[in-house]
N, C-alpha and C positions, 0 to 999 in steps of 0.2 A: 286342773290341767288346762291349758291354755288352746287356745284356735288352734296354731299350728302346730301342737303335740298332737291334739284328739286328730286333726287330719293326718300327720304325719305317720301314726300309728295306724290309724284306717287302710292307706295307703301300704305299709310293710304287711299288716295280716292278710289283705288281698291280695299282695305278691305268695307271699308265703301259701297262701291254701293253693291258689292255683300250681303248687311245685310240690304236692304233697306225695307223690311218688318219689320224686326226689328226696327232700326229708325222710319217708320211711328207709330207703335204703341206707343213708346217711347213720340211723339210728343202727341199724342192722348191721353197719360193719364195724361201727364206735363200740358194740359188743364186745365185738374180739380184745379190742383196746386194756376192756371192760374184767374180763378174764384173763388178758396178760397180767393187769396190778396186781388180781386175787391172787392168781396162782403162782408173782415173781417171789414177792413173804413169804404165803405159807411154806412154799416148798423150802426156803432159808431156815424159816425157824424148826420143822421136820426134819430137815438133813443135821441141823444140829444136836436135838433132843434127841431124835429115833434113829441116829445115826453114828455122826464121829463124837460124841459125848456119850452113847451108848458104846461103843466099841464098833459097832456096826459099820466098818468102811462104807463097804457094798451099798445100803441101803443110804447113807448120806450120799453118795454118788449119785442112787438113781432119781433122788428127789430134784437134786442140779440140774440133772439131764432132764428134769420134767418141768424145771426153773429155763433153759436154756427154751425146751419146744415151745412155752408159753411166750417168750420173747418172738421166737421164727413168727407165731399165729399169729402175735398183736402188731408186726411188720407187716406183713401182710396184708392184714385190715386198714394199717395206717395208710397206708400205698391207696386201697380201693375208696378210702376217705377223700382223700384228695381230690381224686375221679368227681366224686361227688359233689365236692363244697365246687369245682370249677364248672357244674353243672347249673350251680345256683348263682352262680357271682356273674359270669360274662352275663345272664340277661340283665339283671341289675345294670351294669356300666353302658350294654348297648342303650337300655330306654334314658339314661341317663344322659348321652351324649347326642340323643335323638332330641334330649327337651334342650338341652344348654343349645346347639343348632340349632332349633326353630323359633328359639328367642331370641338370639344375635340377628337373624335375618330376620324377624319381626318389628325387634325393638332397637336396632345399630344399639348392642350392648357390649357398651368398650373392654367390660370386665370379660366376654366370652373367652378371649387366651388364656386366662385364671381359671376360668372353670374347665376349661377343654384341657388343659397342660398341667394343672394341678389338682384342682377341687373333686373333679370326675375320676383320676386316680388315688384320689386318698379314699374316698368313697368308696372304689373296688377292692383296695388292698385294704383297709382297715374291715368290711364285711366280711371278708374271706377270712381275715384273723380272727375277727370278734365270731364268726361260725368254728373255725378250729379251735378257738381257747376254751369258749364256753362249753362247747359239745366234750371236749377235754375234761374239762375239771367234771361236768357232772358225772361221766360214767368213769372219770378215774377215781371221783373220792368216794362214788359208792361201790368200785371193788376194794380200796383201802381201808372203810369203813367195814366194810364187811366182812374183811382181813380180820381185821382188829376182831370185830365181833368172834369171831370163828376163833380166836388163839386165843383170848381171854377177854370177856365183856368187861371185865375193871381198867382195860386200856383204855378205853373211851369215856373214864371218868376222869382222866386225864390230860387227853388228846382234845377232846369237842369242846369245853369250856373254851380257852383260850383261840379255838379255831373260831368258833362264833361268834367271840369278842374282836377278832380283826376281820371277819365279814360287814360287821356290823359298823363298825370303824369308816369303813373303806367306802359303806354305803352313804353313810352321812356327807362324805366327801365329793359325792355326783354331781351331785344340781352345783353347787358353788364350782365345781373343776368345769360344768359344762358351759355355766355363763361366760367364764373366763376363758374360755376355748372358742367361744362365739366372738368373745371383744376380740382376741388376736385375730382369726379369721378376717372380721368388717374391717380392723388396720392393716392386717394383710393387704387384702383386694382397695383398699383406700389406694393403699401405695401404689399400687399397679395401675391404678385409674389415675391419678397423679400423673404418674411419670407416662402414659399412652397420652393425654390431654398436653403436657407438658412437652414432648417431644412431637407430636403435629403443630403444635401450633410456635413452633421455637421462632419462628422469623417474626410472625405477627408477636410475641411475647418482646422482643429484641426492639423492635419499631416501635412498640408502645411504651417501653421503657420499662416494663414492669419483671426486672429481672431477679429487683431486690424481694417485690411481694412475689412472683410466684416459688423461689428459693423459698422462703421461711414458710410459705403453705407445704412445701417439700417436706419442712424439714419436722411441721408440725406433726406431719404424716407418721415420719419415721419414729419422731419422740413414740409417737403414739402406740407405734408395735412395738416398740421396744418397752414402754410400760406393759402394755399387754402380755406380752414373755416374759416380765419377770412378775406378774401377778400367778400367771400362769405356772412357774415353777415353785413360786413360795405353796401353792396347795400339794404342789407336788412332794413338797415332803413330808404333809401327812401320807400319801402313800406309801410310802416307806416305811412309816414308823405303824402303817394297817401291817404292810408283807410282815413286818418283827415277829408282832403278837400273833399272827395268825400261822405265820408256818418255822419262823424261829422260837418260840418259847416255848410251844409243846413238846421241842425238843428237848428242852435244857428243862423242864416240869418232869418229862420222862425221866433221865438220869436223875436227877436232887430225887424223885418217887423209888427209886430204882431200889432200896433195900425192903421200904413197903408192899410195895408189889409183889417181892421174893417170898415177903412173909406173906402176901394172900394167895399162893399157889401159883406164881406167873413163872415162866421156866425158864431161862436166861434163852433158852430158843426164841419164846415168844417174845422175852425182850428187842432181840436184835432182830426180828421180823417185825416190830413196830417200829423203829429206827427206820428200816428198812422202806416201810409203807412213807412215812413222813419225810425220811430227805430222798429219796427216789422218783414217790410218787405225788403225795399230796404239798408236800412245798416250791417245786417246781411249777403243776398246776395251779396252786394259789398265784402266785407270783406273775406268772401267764395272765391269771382272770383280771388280777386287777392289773396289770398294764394294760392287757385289751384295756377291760372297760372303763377303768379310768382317766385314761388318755385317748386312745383310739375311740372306744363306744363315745365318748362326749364329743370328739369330731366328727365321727360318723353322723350324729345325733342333729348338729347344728350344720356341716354340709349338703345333707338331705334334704333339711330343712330351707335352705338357702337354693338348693339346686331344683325343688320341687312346687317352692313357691310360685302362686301365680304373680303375672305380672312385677314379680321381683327382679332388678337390675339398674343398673345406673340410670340417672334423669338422661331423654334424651334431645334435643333440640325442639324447643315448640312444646314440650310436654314439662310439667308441675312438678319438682322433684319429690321425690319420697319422705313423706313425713321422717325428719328424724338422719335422714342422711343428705349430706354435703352435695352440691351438683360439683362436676368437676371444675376444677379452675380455669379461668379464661384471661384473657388482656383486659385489665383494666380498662372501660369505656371512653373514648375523648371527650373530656369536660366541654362545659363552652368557651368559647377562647373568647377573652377582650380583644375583639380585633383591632389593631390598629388602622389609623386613617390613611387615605390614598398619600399624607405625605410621610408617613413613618419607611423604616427600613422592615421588611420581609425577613429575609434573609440575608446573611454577613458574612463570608471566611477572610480571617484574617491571617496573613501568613502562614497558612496553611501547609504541613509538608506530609505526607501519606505514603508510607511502602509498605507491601507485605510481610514484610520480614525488614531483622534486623541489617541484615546484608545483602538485601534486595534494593535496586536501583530503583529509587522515588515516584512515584505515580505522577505526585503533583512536589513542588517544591516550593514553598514561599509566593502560592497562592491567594491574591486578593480579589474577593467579588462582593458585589454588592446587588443585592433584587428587591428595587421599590417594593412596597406595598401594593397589591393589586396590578401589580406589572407578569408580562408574561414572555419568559426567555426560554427559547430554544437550545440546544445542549447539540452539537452535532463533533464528528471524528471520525477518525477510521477505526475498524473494528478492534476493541480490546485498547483503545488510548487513555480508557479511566472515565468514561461518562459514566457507567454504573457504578464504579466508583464512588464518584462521587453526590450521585442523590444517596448512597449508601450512609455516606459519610451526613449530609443533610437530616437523611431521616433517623438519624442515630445508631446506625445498625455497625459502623465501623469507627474507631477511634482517630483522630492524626496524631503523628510521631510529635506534631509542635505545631502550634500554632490555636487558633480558637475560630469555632464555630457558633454564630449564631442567629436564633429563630424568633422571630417577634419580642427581638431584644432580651431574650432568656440562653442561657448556655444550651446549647440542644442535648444534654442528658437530662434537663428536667421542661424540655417542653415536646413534650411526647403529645402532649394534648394538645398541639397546635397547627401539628401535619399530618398528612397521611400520604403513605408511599403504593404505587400500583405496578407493581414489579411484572415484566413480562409474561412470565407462569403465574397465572394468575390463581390465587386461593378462594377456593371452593368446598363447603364444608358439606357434609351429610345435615338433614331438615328438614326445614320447610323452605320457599323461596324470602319469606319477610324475614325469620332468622338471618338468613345471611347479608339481606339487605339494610336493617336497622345492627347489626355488629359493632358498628362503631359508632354507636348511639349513645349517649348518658342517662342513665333515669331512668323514666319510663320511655316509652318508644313513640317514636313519632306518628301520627296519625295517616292513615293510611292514605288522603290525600296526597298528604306531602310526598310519602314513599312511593305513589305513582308518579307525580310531577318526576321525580329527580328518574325516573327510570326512561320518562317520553324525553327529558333532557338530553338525556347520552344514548339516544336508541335502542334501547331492552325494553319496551311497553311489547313490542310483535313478540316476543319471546317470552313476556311474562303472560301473555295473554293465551300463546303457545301452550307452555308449561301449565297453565291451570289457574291462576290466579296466584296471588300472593301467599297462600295457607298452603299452596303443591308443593308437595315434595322434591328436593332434590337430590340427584345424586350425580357427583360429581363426574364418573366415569361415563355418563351418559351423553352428559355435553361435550360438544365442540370447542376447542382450543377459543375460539373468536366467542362464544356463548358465555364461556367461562370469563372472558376479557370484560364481554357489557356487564355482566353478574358484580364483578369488583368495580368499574367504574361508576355502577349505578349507586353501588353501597359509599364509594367514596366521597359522590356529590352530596348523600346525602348528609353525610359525617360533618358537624359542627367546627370545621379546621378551616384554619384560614388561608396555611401552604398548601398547596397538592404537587405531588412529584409522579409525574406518568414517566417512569421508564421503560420503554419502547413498550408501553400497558395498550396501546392499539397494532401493534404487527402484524394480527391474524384478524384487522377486520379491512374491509375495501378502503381506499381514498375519502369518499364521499361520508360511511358511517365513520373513519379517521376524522373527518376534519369537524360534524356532529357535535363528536363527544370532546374535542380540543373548545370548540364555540361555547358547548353549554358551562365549561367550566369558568371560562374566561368570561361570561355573563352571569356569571357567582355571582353575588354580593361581594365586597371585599374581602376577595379570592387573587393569591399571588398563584401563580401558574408556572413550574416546570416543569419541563416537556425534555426528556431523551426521543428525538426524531432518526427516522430511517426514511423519511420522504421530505422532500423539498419544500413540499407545501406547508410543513409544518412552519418550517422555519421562516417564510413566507409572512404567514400568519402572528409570528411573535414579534413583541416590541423591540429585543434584542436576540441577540442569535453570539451564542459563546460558541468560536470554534477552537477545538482541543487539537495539539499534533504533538502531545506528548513531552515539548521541551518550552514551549510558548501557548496562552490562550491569549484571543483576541475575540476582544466584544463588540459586536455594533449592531444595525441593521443590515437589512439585507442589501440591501442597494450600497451600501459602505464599504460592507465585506467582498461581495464581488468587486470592487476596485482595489480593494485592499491586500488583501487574502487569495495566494493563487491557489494555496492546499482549498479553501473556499469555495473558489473559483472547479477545483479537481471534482472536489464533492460534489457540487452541483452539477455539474458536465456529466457521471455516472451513476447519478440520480432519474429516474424514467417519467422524464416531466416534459411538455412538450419544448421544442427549442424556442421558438420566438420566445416565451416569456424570462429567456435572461439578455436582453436587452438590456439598456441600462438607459440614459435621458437620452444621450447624446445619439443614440440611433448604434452607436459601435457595438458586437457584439462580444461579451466577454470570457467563451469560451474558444478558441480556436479545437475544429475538429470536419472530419472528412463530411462531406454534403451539404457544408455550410454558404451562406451566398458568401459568391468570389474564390472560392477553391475553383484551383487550378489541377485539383486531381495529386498536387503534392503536398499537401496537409496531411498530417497523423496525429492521434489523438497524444494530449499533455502526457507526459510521463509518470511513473508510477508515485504514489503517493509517498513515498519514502524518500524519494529524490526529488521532491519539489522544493523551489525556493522557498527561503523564510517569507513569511508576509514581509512588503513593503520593500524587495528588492527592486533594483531599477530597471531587472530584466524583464520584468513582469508591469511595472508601472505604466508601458507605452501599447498605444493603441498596435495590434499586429497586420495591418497592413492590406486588411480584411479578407488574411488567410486566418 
């Protein structure tokens, strides 16, 4: 017997003894059951011989009618059985659903919806039937047995051989049906820990490109239970071929015996009162015991054992998986990228054309950009013009209708290991804090040096220091929107990629830790830097500044674009940056708006974004007059 049988087993007799009033009464109305079988036979085969084969009406009648009150009594009893087994089963499933909760909150165990929605009710419902069936067969086959004996003991030279021989059958059957009941099970809960891993982490899977490996981990999953199920039914039909011989052929031995019998004294009553005992009582019961036990007891068997175990459940973040089982899937790591030199190309769209739908109006149309090596541009529009869009489209996570994109001179579906994307709602995993900072690590993980360096770089060292050090737990609902932002910016600097794409990835932190974490990227090592901005200073900051309006981009500097660009020009104006700094050389200022020097009190601010000139009109080209 193995560790967790002898515990396993320890564990049920000590539930069991402390219910032992329970059980007694349980035994005490299975009685009645008990002398229903006796008495439903005998009274058949007496009303036949001492009765209407006698001439006897009357007295075949009254044996019926004493065949009929043993049915009323064994309803009865079955009624106050019920009572009983729901006496012993709900504590089963409360301590059960007590241990599967204190180990999800202990150990973040992804399988817990598996065992709380499934595992924990097979467990109830299959004990409660493996209590009904067993308790069934025992005290039905020994009122049928005893049937037998009482009408003529030569039936049971008959009857017991071949019932013993598919007891015996069915037992051999157990251990090989229970292993195979445990393999479906582990591909069961595989699957579900799969697709809970698989479905959080869909964006990070998408960005890393790892669509095609974690699909075939999916699918290896599914092959896998679905071998398990049909191992699992090929034993199943030794079960069958146990029910035959054990509650089928006694029958058909009875009949082919049927003129021998006659000749040893057996009376066509007690014939059809063994018939009677056998397809009524004792093959219905067989047929019961071994479905309970051989399908239900071996899940019960291996659920229990899964649900009781200590320390058993999925690997969790920071923790050694389980000997023997798979940790769940994750995004493949970013390799280290050959980075190219300050004079190669970063990033490329060529002719780019992008819309949501097939009949949807083009985000972008016949899009051309290009981003040095080590170059750092700003991405700026008005709300929903396709900036997220398109780091989307950069970091692989969206296709274009035509045209081609490309990342350190690689098609971006296969240089997933070349950028990394920090999407506003920033991702934050349950852990430890180094977990989620080494994520996008290769190999072994970087020395804890380094993972503080890259944390003092983007301002998270105050908040890892905070939190407890690098080995602190995290949890995500804990932190703050802006906490959660350093958490992935710090993971990102330290990520061996050479593109980083911050789309609006600082919104929820101040100006001053904004401009920080823009500095420490841009003092990468050869590190190209796009930046989706919601502050002026961003764009400030960057070498070039692409502004979006939906039917035209135009790229330049800042000082360009304000002369250039009045949509530019609009942005920056209701942008909350102080005025003097859009100046431009000449001294002229290049927003016209109310409390500006030289307002006369009849200035009003530029008109709404929609209705602004194209860049480069000539209504916009000339100094305003220093309104």
């Amino acid at each position: 017997m193995t560790a967790d049988a002898a515990r396993l087993r320890t564990e049920g007799l000590r539930f069991l003894n402390r219910r032992r009033p329970v059980l007694a009464g349980l035994a005490g109305w299975s009685l009645l059951e008990t002398a229903q079988t006796f008495l439903f036979g005998y009274a058949l085969a007496r009303a036949l011989d001492h009765g209407f084969l006698a001439g006897r009406t009357a007295g075949g009648l009254g044996w019926l009618a004493a065949a009929a009150v043993a049915v009323a009594v064994g309803a009865y009893g079955t009624g106050r059985v019920f009572r009983a087994v729901s006496e012993l089963v709900e504590p089963l499933r409360d301590g059960l659903v007590r241990r599967v909760v204190d180990r999800a909150l202990r150990d973040a165990d992804h399988a817990a919806v598996s065992r709380l929605t499934h595992q924990v009710e097979i467990a109830r419902d299959t004990f409660a039937g493996l209590v009904m069936v067993s308790r069934s067969f025992v005290f039905t086959a020994a009122g049928a047995l005893a049937g037998l004996a009482s009408l003529a003991p030569v039936l049971l030279l008959v009857v017991v051989p071949p019932l013993v021989l598919g007891l015996g059958l069915f037992l051999v059957t157990l251990r090989p049906m229970a292993r195979r009941q445990e393999a479906f099970l582990t591909a069961d809960e595989a699957v579900a820990q799969t697709l809970d891993a698989t479905a959080a982490g869909l964006r990070d899977i998408t960005a890393a490109g790892a669509q095609t490996r974690t699909a075939a981990e999916a699918d290896a999953r599914f092959t896998a239970e679905f071998r398990a199920a049909r191992a699992l039914a090929r034993w199943g039909v030794l079960r069958v071929l146990a029910v035959a011989v054990g509650g089928r052929l006694p029958v058909v031995l009875l009949l082919v015996t049927a003129p021998w019998l006659l000749s040893r004294g057996v009376t066509p009553g007690d014939l059809v009162g063994a018939l009677t005992y056998l397809m009524y009582a004792l093959l219905p019961a067989l047929q019961s015991l071994m479905q309970a036990l051989g399908t239900a007891g071996s899940r019960l068997a291996v659920v229990l054992r899964r649900l009781t175990a200590p320390g058993h459940g999925p690997p969790v973040p920071g923790r050694a998986p389980d000997a023997g089982r798979a940790p769940a899937p994750r995004p493949p790591a970013a390799r280290a990228p050959r980075r190219p030199g300050r004079g190669g190309t970063a990033v490329e769209l060529r002719g780019v054309t992008f819309a949501y739908g097939p009949h949807a109006e083009p985000v972008f149309r016949e899009l051309d950009l290009v981003v040095p090596a080590g170059g750092r541009l700003t991405v700026v529009g008005p709300s929903g013009i396709g900036k997220s869009t398109l780091t989307a489209l950069v970091a692989g996570l969206l296709e274009p209708g035509r045209g081609e994109i490309l990342v350190c001179g690689e098609p971006v579906r296969g240089a997933a290991h070349r950028r990394v994307l920090v999407p506003q709602e920033a991702y934050v995993f349950s852990g430890t804090l180094r977990d989620n900072l080494t994520y996008l690590c290769p190999g072994d993980p970087p020395p804890d040096p380094a993972v503080l360096d890259s944390a003092r770089a983007v301002g998270a060292y105050a908040l890892l220091v905070r939190l407890g050090g690098l080995d602190a737990a995290v949890t995500p609902g804990e932190l703050s929107a802006g906490e959660r932002q350093l958490v992935a910016l710090a993971r990102s600097h330290l990520a061996p990629v050479p593109v980083v794409l911050l789309d609006e990835a600082t919104c929820h932190l101040d100006p001053a830790a904004e401009a920080r974490a823009e500095r420490a990227f841009a003092e990468r090592a050869d590190t190209t830097l796009i930046v989706v901005a919601h502050r002026i200073s961003s764009a400030r900051r960057a070498d070039r500044v692409l502004v979006m309006d939906g039917k035209h981009a135009v790229c330049g500097t800042h000082d360009e674009l304000i002369r250039r660009s009045a949509l530019y020009r609009d942005l920056a104006g209701s942008w909350s940056e102080p005025a003097g700094a859009l100046r431009d050389a000449n001294g002229v200022h290049a927003v016209a708006g109310p409390g500006l020097a030289g307002d006369r009190g009849d200035v009003v601010a530029h008109g709404p974004v929609g209705q602004v000139q194209a860049a480069g009109d000539l209504g916009d080209a000339r100094p305003l007059g220093g309104e």
